[in-house]
C-alpha positions in Angstrom: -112.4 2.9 -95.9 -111.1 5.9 -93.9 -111.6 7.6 -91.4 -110.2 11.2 -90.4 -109.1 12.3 -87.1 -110.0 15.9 -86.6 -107.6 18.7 -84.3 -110.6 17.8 -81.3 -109.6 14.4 -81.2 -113.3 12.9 -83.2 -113.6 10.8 -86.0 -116.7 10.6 -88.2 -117.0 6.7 -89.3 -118.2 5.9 -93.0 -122.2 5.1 -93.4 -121.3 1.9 -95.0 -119.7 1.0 -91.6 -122.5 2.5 -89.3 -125.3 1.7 -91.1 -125.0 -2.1 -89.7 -125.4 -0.3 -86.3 -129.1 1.3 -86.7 -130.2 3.3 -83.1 -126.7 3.3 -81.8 -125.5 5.9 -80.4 -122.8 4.7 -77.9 -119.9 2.3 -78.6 -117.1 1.2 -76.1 -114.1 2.3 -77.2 -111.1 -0.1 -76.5 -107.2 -0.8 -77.3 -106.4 -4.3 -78.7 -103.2 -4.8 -79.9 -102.2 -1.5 -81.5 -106.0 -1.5 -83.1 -109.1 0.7 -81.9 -111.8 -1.3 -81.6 -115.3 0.0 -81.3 -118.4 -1.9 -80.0 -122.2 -0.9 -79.8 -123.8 -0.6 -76.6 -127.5 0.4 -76.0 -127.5 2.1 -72.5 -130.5 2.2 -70.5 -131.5 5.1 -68.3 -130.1 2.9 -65.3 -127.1 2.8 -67.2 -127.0 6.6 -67.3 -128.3 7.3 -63.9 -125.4 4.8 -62.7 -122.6 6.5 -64.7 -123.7 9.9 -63.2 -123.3 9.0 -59.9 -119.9 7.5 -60.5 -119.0 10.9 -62.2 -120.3 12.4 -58.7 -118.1 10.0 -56.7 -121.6 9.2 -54.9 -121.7 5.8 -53.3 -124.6 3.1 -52.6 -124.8 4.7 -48.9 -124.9 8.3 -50.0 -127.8 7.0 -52.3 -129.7 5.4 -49.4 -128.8 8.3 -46.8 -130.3 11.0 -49.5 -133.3 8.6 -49.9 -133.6 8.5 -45.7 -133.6 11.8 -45.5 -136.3 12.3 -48.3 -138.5 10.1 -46.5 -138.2 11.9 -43.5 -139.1 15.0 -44.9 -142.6 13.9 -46.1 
């Protein structure tokens, strides 16, 4: 089976292929040996919230500072 690369870099993989993979919509995408390898994960919303703050460069104190100050503001 193929599958095309389009000019924005995605690839739309054949149903025969993803149909093993029912309610996934995330795989890890990884290099092995000249080969793409793709492999289902099944994020949670901790997973999400976690990946956010990485993306915001927000650390475990600036969580617990913003949650300090929350408290004091009650």
């Amino acid at each position: 089976m193929l599958a095309k690369l389009t000019s924005k870099n995605q690839l739309t993989l054949p149903k025969a292929v993803i149909s093993g993979f029912p309610n996934t919509e995330y795989f890890d995408v990884t290099e092995e040996n000249g080969r793409i390898v793709l492999t289902p994960v099944r994020l949670t919303r901790a997973d999400a919230v976690r990946a956010k703050l990485a993306e915001l460069r927000l650390s475990d104190a600036d969580v617990a500072d913003a949650v300090a100050w929350a408290h004091r503001a009650e």
